[in-house]
Backbone as CSV, one residue per row, in Angstrom:
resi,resn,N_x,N_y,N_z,CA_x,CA_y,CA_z,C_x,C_y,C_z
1,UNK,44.430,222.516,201.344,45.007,223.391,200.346,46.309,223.965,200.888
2,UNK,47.307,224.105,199.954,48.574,224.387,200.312,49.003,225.868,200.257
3,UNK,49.140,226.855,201.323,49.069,228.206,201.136,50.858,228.396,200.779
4,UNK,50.521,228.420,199.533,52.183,228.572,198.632,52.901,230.309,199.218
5,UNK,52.540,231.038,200.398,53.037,231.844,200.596,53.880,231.793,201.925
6,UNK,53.285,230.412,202.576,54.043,230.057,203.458,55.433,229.378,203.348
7,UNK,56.317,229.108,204.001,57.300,228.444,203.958,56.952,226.589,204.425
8,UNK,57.572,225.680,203.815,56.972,224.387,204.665,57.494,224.184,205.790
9,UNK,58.649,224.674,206.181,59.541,224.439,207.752,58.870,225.147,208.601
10,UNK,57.491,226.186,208.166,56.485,226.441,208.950,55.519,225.865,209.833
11,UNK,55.859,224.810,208.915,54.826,223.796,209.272,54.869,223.181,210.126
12,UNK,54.651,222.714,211.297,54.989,221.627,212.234,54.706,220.588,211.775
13,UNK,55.289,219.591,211.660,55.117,218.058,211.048,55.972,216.525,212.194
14,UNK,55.220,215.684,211.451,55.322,214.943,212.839,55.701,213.537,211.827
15,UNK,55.913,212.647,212.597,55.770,210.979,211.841,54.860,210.092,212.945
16,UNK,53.977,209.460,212.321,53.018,208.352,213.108,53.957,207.389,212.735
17,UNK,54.202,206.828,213.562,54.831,205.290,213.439,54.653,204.257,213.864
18,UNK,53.993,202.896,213.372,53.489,201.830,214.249,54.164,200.567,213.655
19,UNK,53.770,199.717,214.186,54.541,198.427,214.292,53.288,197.658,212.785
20,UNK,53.486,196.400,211.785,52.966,196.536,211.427,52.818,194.478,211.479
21,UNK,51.804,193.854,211.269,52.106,192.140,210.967,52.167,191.869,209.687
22,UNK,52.391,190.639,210.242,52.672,190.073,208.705,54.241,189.689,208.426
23,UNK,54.999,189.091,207.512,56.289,188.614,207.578,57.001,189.164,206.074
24,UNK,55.974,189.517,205.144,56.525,190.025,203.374,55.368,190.455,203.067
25,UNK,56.272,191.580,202.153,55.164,192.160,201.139,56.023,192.676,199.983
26,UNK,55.300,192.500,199.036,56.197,192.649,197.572,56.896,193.969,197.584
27,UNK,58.043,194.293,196.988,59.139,195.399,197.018,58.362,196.272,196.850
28,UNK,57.351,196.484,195.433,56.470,197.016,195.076,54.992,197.282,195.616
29,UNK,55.616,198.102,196.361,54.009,197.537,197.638,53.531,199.268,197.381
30,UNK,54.186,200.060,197.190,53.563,201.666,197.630,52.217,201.724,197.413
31,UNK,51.532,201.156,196.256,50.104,201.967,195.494,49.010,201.027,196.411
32,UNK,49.218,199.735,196.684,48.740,198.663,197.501,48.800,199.144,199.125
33,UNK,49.578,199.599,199.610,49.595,199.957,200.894,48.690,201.228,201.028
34,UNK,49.387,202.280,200.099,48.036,203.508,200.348,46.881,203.286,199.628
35,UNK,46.287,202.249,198.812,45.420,201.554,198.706,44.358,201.355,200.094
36,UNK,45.477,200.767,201.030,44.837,199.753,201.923,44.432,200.504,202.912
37,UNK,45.341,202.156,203.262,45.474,202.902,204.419,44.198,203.844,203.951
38,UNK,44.218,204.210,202.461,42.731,204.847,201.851,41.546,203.804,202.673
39,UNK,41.382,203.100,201.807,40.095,202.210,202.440,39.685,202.237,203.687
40,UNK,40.495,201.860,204.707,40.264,202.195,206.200,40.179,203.643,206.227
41,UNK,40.644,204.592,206.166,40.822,206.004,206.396,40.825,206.634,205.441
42,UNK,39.005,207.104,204.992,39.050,207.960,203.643,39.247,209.150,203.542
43,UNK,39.903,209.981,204.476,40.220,211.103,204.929,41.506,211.346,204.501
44,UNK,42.566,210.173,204.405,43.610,209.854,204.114,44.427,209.752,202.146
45,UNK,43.163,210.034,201.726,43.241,209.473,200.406,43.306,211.071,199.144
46,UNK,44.763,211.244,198.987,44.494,211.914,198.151,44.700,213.550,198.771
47,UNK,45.166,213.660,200.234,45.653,214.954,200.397,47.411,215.230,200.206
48,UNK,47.274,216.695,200.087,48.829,217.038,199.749,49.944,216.809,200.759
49,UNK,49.063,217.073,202.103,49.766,216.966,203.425,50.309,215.797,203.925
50,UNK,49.762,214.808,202.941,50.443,213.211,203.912,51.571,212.361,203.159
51,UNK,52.618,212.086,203.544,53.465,211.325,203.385,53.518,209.984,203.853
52,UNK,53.734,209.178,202.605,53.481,207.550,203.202,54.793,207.081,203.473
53,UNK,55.688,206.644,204.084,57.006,205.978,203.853,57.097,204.672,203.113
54,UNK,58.025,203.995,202.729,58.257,203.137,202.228,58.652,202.106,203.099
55,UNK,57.594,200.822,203.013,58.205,200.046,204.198,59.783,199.375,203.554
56,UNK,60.461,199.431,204.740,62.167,198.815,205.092,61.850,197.147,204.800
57,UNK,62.812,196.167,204.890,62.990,195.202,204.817,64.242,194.269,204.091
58,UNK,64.556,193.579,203.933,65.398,192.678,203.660,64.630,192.234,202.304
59,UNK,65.514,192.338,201.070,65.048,191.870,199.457,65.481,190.320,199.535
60,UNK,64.110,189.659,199.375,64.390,188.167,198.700,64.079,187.937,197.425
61,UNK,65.202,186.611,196.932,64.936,186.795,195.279,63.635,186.764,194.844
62,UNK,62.372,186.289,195.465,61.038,186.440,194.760,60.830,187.816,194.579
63,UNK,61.413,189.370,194.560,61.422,190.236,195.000,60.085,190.711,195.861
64,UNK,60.366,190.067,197.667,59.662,190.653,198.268,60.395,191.099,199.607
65,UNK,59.494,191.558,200.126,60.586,192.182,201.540,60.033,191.555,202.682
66,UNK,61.340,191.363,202.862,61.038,190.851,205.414,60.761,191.601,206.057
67,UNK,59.560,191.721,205.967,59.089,192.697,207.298,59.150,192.539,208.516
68,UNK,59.831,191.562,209.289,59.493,191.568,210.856,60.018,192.406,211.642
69,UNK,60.620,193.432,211.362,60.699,194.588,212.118,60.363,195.968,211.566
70,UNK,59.674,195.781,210.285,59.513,197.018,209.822,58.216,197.781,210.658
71,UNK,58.192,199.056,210.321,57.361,200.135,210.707,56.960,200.848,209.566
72,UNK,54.650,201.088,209.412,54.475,202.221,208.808,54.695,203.453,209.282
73,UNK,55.141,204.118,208.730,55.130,205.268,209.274,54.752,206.613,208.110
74,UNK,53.818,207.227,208.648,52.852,208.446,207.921,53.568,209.536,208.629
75,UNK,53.935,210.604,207.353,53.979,211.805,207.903,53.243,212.812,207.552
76,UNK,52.637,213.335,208.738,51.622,214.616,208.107,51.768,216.312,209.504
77,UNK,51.247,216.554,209.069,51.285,218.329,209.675,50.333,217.633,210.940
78,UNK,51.062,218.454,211.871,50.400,218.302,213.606,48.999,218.671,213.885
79,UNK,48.015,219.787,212.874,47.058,219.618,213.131,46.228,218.807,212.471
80,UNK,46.727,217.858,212.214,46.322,216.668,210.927,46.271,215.080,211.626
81,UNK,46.844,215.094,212.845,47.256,214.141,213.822,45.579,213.261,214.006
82,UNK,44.888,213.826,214.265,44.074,212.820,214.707,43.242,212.456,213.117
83,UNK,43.923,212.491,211.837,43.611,211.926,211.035,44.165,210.540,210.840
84,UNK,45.503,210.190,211.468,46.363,209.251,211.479,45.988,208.270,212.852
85,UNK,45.474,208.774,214.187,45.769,208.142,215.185,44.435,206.793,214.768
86,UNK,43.825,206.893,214.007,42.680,205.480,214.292,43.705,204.223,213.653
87,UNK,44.782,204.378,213.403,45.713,203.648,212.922,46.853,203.170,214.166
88,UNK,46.273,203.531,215.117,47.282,203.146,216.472,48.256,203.125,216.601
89,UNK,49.225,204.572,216.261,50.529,204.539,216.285,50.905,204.997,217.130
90,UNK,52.696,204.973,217.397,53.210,205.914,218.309,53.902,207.317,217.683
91,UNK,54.262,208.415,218.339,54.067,209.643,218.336,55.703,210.298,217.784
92,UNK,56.797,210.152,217.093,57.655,210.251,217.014,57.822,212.064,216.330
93,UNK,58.607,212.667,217.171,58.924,213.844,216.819,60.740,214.345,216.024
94,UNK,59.922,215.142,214.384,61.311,215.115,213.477,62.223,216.130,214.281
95,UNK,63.301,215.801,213.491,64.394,216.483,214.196,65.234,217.449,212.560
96,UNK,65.082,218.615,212.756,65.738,218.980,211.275,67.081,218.584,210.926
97,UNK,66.812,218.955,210.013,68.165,218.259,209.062,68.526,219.260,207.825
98,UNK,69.709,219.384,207.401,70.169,219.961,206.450,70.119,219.461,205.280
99,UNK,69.601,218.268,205.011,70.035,217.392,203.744,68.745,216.206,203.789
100,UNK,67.539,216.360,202.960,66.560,216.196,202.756,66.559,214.897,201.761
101,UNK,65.957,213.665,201.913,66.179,212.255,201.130,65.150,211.586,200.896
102,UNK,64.592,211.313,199.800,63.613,210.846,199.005,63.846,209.601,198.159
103,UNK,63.383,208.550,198.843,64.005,207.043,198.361,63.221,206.952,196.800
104,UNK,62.507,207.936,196.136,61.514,208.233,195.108,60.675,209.450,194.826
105,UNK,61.264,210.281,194.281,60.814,211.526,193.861,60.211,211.563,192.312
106,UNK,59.157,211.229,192.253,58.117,211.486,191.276,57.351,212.822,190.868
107,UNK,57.862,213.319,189.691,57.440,214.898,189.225,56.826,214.149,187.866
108,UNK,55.856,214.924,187.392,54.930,214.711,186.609,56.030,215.854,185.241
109,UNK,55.909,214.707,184.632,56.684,215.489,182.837,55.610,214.833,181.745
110,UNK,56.001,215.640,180.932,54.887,215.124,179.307,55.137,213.823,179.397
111,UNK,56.454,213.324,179.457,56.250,211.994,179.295,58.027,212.186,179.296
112,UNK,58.161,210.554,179.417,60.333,210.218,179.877,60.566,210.073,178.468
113,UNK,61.570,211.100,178.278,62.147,210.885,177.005,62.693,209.100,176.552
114,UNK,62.625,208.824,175.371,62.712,207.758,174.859,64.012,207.380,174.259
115,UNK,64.983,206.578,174.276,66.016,206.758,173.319,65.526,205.994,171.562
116,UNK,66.109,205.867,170.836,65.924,205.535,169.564,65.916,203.758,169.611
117,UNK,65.762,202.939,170.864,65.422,201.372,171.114,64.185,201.448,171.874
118,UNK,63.367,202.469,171.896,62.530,202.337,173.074,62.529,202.500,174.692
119,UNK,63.784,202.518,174.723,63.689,202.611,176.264,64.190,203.778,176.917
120,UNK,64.231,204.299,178.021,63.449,205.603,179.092,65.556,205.934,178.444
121,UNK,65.697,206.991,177.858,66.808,207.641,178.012,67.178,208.784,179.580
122,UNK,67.921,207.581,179.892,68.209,208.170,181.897,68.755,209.745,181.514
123,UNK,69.382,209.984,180.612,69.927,211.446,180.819,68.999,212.391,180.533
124,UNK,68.318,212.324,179.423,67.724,213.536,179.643,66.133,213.161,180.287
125,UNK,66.077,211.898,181.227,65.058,212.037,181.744,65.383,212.791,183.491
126,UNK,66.752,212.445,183.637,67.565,213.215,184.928,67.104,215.036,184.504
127,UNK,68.038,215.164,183.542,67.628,216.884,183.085,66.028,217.039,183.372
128,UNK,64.888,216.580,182.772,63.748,216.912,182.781,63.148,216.941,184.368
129,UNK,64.185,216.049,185.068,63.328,215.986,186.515,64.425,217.327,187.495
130,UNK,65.487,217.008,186.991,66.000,218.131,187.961,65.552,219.392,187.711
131,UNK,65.425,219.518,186.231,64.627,220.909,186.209,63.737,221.326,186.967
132,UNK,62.589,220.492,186.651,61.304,219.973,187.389,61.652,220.323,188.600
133,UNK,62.587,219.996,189.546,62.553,219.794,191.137,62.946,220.961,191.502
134,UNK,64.050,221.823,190.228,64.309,222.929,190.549,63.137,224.336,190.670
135,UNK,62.349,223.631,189.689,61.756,224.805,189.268,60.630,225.063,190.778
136,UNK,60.172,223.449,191.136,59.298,223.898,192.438,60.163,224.048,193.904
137,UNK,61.643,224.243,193.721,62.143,224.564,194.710,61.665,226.395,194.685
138,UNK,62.345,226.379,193.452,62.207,228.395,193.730,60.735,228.649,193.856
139,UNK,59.970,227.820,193.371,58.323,228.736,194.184,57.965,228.271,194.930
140,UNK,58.824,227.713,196.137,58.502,227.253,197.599,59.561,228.066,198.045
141,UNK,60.258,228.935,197.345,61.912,229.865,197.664,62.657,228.638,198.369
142,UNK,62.858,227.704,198.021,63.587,226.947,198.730,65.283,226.839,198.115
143,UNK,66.089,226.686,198.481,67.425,226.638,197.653,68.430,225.483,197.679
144,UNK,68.880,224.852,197.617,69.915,224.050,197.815,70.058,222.925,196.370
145,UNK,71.358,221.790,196.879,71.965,221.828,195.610,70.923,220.159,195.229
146,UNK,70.615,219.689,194.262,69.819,218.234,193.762,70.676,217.445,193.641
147,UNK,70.891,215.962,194.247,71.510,214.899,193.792,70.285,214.080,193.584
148,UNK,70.491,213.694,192.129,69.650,212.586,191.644,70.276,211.376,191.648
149,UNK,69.465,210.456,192.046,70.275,208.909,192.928,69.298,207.821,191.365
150,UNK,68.992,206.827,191.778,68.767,205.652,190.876,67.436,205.750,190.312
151,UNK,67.484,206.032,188.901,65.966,205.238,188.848,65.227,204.563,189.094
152,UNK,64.118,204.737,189.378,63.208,203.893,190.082,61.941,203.778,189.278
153,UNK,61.459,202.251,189.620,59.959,202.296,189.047,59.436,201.537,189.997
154,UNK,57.642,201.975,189.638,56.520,201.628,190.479,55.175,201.269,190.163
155,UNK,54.829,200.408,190.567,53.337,200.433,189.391,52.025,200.850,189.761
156,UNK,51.253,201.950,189.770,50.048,202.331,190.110,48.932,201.784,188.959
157,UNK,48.447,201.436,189.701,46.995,200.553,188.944,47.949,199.666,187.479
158,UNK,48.516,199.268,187.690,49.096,198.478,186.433,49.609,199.000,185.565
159,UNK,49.806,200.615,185.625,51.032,201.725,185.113,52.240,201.957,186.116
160,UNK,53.061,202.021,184.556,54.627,202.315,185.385,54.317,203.248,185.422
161,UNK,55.144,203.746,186.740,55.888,205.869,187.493,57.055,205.613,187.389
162,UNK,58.125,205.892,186.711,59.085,206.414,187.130,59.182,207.586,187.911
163,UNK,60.308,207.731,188.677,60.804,208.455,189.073,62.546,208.148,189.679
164,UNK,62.924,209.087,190.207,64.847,209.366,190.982,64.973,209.368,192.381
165,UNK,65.658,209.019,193.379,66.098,208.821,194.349,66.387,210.252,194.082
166,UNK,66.588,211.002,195.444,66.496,212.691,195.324,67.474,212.691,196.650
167,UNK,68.199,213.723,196.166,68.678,213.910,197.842,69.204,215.590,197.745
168,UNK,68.331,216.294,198.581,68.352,218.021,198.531,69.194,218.479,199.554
C-alpha cells in the first residue's frame, strides 16, 4: 500500500538487472513478459511498487526485437529486493535525475476520445492524459513541466492500452 503522505524520492529504489536468452521477442512483448515474471514470482504480480522496463533491441520488419544484448531490468523499493533476487540479477544503484522518462505512460480515462472516422483523436486524447498526469502530480505534490512524446499502443489480453511517451 502506497502511503500518499510520503514523498516517492523517499523511497529508496533500486533496478535488478540481468542478462536475459534468447535472440527476439515481439516489439509488443510488455503483457507477455510480466505474464511470464508473474508466473515464476507470484509475489510479483500486481503490486504498485514494481516497475517492469521495456526490453531494448533493434526493430526488424516482422516487428520483433534483437535481443542479444538486451537486459530485464525490474525496478522496485530496496526493502522489496529479495522479491526480485530469485530472478538472478545484478544490483545496479539509480542515480537522480532532474528529468524523469517514460517510454509509455498509461493513465486510465473513460475512454480516448474518438474523432468523427472512428479513430483515437490524438489532441484531445493528449489534453485528457496531461490533465490526468497533472492532476496525480499535485497529490504526490510533485511539480514540474509534462512533455507528451508519441502515441503508443499495447495489447493486454487481446485489448488495446493506449497510452504517451512522457517526459517530466
Amino acid at each position: 500500500m502506497v502511503d500518499r503522505n510520503k514523498s516517492l524520492s523517499d523511497e529508496p529504489v533500486i533496478d535488478l538487472s540481468f542478462t536475459i536468452s534468447g535472440s527476439s521477442v515481439p516489439v509488443d512483448h510488455g503483457y507477455a513478459l510480466y505474464s511470464s515474471i508473474s508466473r515464476i514470482l507470484p509475489a510479483l504480480h500486481g503490486p504498485s511498487w514494481l516497475g517492469i522496463h521495456p526490453l531494448s533491441g533493434s526493430r526488424t520488419p516482422e516487428a520483433l526485437l534483437l535481443t542479444r544484448t538486451s537486459r530485464l531490468t525490474l525496478r522496485l523499493p530496496v526493502e522489496k529486493i529479495t522479491e526480485g533476487l530469485p530472478l538472478a540479477p545484478s544490483v545496479r544503484a539509480l542515480k537522480p535525475s532532474a528529468t524523469l522518462v517514460s517510454r509509455q505512460a498509461i493513465v486510465k480515462l473513460t475512454s480516448f476520445p474518438l474523432s468523427s472516422k472512428g479513430r483515437v483523436d490524438e489532441s484531445l486524447a493528449r489534453n485528457g492524459v496531461e490533465r490526468e498526469l497533472r492532476r496525480q502530480m499535485e497529490r504526490l505534490d510533485a511539480s514540474g513541466r509534462i512533455t507528451l512524446g508519441a502515441l503508443r499502443e499495447l495489447r493486454v489480453a487481446g485489448k488495446r492500452v493506449l497510452g504517451f511517451a512522457v517526459r517530466f
